[in-house]
DOFIMI-847431 format. One record per residue (C-alpha): residue number from 1; x, y, z. Coordinates in Angstrom, 3 decimals. Example, Ala and Ser with C-alpha at 12.3 -4.5 7.8 and 13.67 -1.06 7.14 Angstrom:
! DOFIMI-847431
drenza=1; east=12.300; north=-4.500; up=7.800 $
drenza=2; east=13.670; north=-1.060; up=7.140 $
***
This chain:
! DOFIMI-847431
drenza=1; east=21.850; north=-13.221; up=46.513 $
drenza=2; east=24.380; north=-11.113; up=44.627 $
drenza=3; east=24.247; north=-11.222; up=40.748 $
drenza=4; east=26.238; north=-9.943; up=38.090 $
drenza=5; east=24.555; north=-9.310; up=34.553 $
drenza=6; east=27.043; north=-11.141; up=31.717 $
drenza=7; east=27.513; north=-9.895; up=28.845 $
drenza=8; east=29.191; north=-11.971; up=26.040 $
drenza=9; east=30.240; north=-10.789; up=22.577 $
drenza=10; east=30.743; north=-12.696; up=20.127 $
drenza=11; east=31.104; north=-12.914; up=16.146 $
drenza=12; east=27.554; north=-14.038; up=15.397 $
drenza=13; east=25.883; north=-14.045; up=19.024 $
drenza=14; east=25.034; north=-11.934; up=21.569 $
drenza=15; east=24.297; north=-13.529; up=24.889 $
drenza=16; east=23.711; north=-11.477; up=27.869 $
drenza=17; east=22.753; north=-13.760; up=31.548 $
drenza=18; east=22.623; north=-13.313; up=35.247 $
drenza=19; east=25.089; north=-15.137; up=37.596 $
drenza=20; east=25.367; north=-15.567; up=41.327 $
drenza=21; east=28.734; north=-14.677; up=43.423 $
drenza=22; east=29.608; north=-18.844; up=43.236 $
drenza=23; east=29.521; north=-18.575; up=39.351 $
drenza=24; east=26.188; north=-19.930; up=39.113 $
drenza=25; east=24.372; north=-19.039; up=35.633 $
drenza=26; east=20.801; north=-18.992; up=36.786 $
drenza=27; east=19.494; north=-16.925; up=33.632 $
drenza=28; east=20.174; north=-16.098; up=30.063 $
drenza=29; east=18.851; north=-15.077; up=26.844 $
drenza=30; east=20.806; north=-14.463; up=23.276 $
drenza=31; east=20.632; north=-12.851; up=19.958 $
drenza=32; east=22.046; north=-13.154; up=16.518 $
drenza=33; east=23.859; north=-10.660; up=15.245 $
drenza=34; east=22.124; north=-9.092; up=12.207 $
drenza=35; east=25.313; north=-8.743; up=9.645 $
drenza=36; east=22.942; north=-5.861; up=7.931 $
drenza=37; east=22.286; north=-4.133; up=11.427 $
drenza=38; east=24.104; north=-0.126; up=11.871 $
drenza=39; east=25.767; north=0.054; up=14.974 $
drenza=40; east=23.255; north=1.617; up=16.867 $
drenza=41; east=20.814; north=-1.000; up=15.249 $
drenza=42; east=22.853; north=-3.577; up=16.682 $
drenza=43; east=23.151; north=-1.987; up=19.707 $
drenza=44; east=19.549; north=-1.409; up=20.732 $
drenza=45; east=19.053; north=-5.187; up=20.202 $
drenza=46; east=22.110; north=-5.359; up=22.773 $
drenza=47; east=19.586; north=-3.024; up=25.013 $
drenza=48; east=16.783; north=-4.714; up=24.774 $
drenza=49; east=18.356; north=-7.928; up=25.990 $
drenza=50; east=19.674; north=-6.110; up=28.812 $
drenza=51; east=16.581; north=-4.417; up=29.689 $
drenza=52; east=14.788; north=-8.399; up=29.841 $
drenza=53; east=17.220; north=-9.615; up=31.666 $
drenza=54; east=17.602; north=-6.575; up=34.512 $
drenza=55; east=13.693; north=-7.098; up=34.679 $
drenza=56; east=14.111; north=-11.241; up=34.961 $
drenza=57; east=16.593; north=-10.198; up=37.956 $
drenza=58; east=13.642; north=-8.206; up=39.882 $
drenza=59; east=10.744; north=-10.071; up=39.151 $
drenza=60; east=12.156; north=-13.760; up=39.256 $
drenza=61; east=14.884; north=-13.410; up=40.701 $
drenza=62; east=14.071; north=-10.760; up=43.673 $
drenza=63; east=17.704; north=-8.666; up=43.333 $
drenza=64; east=18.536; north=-6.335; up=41.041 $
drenza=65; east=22.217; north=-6.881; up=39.731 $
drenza=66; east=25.437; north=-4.828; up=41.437 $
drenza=67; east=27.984; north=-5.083; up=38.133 $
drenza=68; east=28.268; north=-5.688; up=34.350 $
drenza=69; east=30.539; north=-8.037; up=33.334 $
drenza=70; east=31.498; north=-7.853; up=29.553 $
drenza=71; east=33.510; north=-10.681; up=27.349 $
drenza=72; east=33.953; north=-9.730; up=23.864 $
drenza=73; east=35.530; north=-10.502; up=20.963 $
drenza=74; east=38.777; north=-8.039; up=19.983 $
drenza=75; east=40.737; north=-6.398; up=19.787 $
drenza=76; east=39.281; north=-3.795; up=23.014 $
drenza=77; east=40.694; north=-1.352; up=24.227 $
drenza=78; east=41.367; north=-1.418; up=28.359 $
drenza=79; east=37.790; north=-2.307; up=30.211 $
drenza=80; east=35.825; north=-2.119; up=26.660 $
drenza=81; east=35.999; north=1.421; up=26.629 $
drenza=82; east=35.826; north=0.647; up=23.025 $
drenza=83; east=36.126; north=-2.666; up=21.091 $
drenza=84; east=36.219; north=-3.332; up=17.484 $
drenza=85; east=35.548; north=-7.068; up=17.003 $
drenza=86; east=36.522; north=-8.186; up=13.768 $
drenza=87; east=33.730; north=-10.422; up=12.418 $
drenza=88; east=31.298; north=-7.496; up=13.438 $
drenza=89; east=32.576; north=-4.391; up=11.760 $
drenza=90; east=30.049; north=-1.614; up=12.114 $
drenza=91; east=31.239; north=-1.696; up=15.959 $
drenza=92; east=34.683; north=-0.835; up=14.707 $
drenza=93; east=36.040; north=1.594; up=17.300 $
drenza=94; east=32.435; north=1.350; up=19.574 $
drenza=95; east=31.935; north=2.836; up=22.394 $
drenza=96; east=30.745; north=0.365; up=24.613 $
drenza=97; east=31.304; north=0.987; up=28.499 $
drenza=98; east=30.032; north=3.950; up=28.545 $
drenza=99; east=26.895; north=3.385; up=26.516 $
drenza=100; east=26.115; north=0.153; up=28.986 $
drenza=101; east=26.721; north=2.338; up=32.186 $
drenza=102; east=24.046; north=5.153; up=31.408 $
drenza=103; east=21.914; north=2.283; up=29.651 $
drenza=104; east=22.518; north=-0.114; up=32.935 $
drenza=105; east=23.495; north=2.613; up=35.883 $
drenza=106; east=26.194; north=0.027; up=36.942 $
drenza=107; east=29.536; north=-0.265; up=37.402 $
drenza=108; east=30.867; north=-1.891; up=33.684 $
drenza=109; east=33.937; north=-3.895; up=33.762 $
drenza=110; east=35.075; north=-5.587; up=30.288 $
drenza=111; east=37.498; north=-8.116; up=29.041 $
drenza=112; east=38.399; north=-9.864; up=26.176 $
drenza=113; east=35.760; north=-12.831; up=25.440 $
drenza=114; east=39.048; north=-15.849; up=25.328 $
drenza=115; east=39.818; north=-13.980; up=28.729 $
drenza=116; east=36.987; north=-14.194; up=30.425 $
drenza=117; east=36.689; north=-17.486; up=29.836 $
drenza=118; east=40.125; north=-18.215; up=30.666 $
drenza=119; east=38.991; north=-16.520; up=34.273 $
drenza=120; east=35.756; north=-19.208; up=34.143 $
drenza=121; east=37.599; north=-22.300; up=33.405 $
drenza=122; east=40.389; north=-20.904; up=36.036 $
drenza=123; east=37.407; north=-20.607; up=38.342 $
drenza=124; east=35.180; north=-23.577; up=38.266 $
drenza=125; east=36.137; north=-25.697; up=35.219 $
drenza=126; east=38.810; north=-27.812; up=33.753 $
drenza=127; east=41.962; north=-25.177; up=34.413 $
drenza=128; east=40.463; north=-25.199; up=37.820 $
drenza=129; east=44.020; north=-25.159; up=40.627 $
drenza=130; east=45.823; north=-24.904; up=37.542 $
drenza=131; east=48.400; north=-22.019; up=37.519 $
drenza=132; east=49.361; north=-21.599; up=33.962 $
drenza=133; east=47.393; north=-22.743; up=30.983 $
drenza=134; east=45.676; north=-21.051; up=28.147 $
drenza=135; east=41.695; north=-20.882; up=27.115 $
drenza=136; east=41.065; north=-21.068; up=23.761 $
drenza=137; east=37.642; north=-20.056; up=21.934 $
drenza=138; east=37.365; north=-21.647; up=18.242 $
drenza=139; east=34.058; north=-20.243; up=16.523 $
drenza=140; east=33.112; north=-17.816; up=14.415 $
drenza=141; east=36.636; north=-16.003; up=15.324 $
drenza=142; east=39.167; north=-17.492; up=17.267 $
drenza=143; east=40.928; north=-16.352; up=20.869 $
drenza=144; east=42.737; north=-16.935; up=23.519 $
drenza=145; east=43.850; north=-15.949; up=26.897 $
drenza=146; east=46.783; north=-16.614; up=28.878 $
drenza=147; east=47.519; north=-17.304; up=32.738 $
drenza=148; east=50.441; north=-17.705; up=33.949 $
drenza=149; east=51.870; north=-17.875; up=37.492 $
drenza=150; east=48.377; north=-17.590; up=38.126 $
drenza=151; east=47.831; north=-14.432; up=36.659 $
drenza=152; east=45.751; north=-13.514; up=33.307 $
drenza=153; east=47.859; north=-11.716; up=31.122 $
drenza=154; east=47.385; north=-8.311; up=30.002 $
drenza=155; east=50.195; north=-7.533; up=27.740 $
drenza=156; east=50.290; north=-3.676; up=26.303 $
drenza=157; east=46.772; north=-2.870; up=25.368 $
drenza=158; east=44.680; north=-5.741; up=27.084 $
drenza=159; east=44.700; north=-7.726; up=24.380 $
drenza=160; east=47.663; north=-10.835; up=25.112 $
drenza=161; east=46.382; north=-13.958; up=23.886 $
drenza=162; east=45.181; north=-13.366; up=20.434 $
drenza=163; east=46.160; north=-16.663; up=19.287 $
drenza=164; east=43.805; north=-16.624; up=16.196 $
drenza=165; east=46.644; north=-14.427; up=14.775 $
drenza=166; east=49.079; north=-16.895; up=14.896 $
drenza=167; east=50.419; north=-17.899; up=11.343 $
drenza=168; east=49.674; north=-21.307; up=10.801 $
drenza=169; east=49.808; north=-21.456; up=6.661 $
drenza=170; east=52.602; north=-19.420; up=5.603 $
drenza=171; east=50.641; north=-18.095; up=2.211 $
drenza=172; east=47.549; north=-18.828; up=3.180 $
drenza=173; east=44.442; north=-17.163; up=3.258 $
drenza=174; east=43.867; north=-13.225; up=4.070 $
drenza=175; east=42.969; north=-12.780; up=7.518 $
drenza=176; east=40.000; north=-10.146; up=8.654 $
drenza=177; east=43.242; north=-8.701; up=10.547 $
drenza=178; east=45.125; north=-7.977; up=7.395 $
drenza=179; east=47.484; north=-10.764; up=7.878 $
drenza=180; east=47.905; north=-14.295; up=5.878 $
drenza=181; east=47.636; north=-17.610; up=6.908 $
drenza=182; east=46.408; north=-16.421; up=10.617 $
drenza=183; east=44.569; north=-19.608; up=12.308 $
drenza=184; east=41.643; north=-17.691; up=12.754 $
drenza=185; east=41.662; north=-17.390; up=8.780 $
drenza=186; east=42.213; north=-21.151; up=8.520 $
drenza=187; east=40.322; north=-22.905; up=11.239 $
drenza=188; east=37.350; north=-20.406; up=12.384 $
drenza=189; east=33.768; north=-21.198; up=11.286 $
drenza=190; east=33.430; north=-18.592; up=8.109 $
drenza=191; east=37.018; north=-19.703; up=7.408 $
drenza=192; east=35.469; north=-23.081; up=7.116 $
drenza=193; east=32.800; north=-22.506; up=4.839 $
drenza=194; east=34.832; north=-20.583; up=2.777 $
drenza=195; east=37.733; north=-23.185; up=2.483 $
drenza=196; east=35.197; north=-26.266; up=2.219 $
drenza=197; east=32.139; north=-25.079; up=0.557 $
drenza=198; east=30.187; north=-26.761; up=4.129 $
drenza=199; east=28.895; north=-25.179; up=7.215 $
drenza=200; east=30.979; north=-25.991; up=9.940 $
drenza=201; east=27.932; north=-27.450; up=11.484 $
drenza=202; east=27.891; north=-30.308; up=8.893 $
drenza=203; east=31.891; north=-31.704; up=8.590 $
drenza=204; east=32.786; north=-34.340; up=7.255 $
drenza=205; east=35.887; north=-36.061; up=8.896 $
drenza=206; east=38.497; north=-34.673; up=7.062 $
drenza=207; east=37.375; north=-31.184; up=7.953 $
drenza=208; east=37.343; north=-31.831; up=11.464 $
drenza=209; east=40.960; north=-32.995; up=11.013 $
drenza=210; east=42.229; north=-31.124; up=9.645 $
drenza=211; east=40.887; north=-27.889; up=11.717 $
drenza=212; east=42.727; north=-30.139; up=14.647 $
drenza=213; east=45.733; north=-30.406; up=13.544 $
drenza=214; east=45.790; north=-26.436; up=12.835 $
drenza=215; east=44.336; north=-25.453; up=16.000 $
drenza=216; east=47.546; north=-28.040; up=17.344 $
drenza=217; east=50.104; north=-26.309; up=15.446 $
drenza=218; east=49.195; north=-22.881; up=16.918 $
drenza=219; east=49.003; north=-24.400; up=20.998 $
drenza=220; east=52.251; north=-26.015; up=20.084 $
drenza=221; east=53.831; north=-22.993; up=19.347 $
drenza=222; east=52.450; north=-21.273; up=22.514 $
drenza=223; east=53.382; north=-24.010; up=24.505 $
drenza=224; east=56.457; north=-23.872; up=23.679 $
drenza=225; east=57.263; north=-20.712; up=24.107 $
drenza=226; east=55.425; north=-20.021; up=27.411 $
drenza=227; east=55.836; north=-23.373; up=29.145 $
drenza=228; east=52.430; north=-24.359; up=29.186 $
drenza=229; east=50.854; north=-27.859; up=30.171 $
drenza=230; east=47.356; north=-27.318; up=29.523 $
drenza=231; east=45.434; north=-25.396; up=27.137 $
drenza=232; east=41.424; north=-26.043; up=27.666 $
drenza=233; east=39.152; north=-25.287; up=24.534 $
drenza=234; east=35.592; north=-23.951; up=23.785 $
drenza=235; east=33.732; north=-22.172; up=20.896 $
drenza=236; east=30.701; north=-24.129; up=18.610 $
drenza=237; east=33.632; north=-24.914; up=16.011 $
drenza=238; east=35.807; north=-27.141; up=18.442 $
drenza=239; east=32.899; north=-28.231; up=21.258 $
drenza=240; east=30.927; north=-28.822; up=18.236 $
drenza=241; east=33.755; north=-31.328; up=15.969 $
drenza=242; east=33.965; north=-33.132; up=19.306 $
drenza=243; east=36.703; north=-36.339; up=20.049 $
drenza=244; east=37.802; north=-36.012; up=16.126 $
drenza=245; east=38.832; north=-32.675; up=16.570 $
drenza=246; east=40.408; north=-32.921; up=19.819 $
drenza=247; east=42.157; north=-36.214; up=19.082 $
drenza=248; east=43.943; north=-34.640; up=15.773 $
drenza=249; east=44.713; north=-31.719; up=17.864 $
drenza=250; east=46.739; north=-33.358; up=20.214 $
drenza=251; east=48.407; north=-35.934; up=18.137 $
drenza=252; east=50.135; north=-32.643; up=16.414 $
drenza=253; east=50.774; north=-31.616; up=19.951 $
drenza=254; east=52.228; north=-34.543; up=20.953 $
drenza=255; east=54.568; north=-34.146; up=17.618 $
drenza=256; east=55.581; north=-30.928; up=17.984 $
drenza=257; east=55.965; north=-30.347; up=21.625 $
drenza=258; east=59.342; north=-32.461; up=22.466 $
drenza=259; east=61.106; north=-30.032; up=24.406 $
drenza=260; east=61.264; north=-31.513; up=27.577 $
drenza=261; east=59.340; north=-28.797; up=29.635 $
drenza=262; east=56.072; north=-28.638; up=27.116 $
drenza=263; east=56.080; north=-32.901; up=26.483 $
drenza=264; east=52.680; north=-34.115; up=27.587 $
drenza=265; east=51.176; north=-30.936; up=27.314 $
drenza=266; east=47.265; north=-31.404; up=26.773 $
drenza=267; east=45.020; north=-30.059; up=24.927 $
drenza=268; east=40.837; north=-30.626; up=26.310 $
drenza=269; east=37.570; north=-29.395; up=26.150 $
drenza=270; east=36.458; north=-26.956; up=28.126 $
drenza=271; east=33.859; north=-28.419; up=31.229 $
drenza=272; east=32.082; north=-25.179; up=31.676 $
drenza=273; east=30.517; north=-25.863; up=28.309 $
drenza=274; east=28.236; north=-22.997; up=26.509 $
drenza=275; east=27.919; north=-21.598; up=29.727 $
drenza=276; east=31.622; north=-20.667; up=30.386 $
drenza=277; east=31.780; north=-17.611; up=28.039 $
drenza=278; east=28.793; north=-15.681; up=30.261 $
drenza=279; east=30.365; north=-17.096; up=33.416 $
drenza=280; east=33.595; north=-15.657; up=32.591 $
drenza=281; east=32.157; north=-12.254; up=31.441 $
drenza=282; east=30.666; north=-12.239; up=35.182 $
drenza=283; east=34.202; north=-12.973; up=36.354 $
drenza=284; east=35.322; north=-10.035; up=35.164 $
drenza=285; east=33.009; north=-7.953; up=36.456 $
drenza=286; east=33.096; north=-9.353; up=39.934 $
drenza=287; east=36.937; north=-9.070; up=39.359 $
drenza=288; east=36.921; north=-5.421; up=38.903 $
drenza=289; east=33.964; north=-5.282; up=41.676 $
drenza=290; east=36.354; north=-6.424; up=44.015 $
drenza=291; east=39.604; north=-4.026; up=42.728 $
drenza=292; east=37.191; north=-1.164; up=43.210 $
drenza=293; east=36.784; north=-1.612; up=46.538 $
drenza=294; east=40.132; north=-2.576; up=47.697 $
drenza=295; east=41.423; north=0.608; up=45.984 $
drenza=296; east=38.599; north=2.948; up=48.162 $
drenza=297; east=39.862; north=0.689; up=51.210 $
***
């Protein structure tokens, strides 16, 4: 059995797993992130849940891993040579690849978090033989990532797909990025809280709504500009608000995409669940497994 160890990075979680070649996720343990934690704080917390889960690997599981995979929250730089999530700020600018190589003496391939699961819902869930679509994550920040023609984009720096930063309140509220009215400002958990006075994890059903309908207006916008069909959603925030959320968010869909090439485009959950983020961090390790060794071929 071949296993990568996953590693995904998000706002307030840190979840680090072991899965098989066929995307299986056959471990896994998590962490919150301490907001009070230094960076090196924060990261030996990372270490330790490495260190369990390299040991799970060799004394359940009989193999010891061949790759990292990495899926975290942006903007990275290429491969997570550095990333500077924006909901965690003392790993502005962190090195990251490096420190898990020497930590992990394995080959450390990284991607953003939306990305990797766009890979893992490309792979085994509900974009699964679909050729362009995006993955969305709507949590504690929200992301995207792109395919099309079958192909996860890139764009100039690695980090296409950001639709959190998509203005969907012209004068709204100040964005972690410096921007206003960004959906991640508007429709993330925090930006919840903040907006309602209520934890996203107790809406009430004009909250749920109305995150719907902005989550909506943003796909719309990429749909119809990229000529997109299907856009398949994840993150505690939208798995969480359930049919309410989903149903508002494609009612604005269906309002707003009536250019003949993006009608009928859906919006769904996505079917790989709270599993998909660590299976699509192990995606992109086996991904970059696999480009390794074609280029020493």
């Amino acid at each position: 059995m071949d296993l990568a160890l996953a590693i995904d990075i998000g706002g307030s979680k840190i979840a680090v797993g072991l899965v098989t070649r066929n995307g299986e996720l056959i471990d896994r343990t998590q962490f919150v992130v301490n907001a009070q934690d230094s960076s090196e704080e924060l990261f030996d917390d990372l270490s330790r849940a490495v260190d369990a889960q390299l040991l799970r690997a060799v004394e359940h599981h009989g193999v010891r891993p061949s790759v990292v995979g990495v899926g975290s929250a942006g903007p990275i730089t290429a491969n997570v040579e550095t990333i500077s999530p924006l909901n965690i700020p003392q790993w502005r600018g962190f090195e990251l690849r490096q420190r898990l190589e020497t930590l992990t003496g394995l080959p450390v391939f990284g991607d953003g978090d939306a990305k990797a699961l766009a890979l893992a819902e490309g792979w085994l869930g509900a974009a699964r033989g679909v050729d362009n679509f995006m993955a969305m994550v709507v949590s504690t920040g929200v992301g995207g990532g792109i395919v099309l023609n079958g192909q996860l984009l890139d764009g100039e720096t690695g980090n296409a797909g950001h639709i959190g930063h998509v203005i969907v309140e012209p004068n709204g509220r100040r964005c972690t990025c410096g921007g206003r009215g960004c959906l991640e400002a508007e429709a993330s958990g925090p930006a919840i809280e903040a907006i309602t006075g209520r934890s996203p994890t107790q809406p009430t059903y004009e909250i749920m709504v109305r995150t719907g309908r902005l989550v909506g207006r943003g796909v719309a916008s990429a749909c119809n500009l990229l000529d997109l069909k299907l856009v398949v959603v994840g993150g505690s925030v939208a798995l969480g608000f359930g049919a309410t959320f989903f149903n508002a968010a494609q009612r604005t869909l269906d309002e707003l995409c009536t250019i003949e090439f993006s009608r009928k485009a859906r919006i769904v959950p996505t079917r790989l669940s709270d599993e998909g983020p660590l299976i699509g961090a192990s995606a992109v390790g086996w991904r970059g497994l696999n480009r390794m060794a074609t280029v020493r071929d």
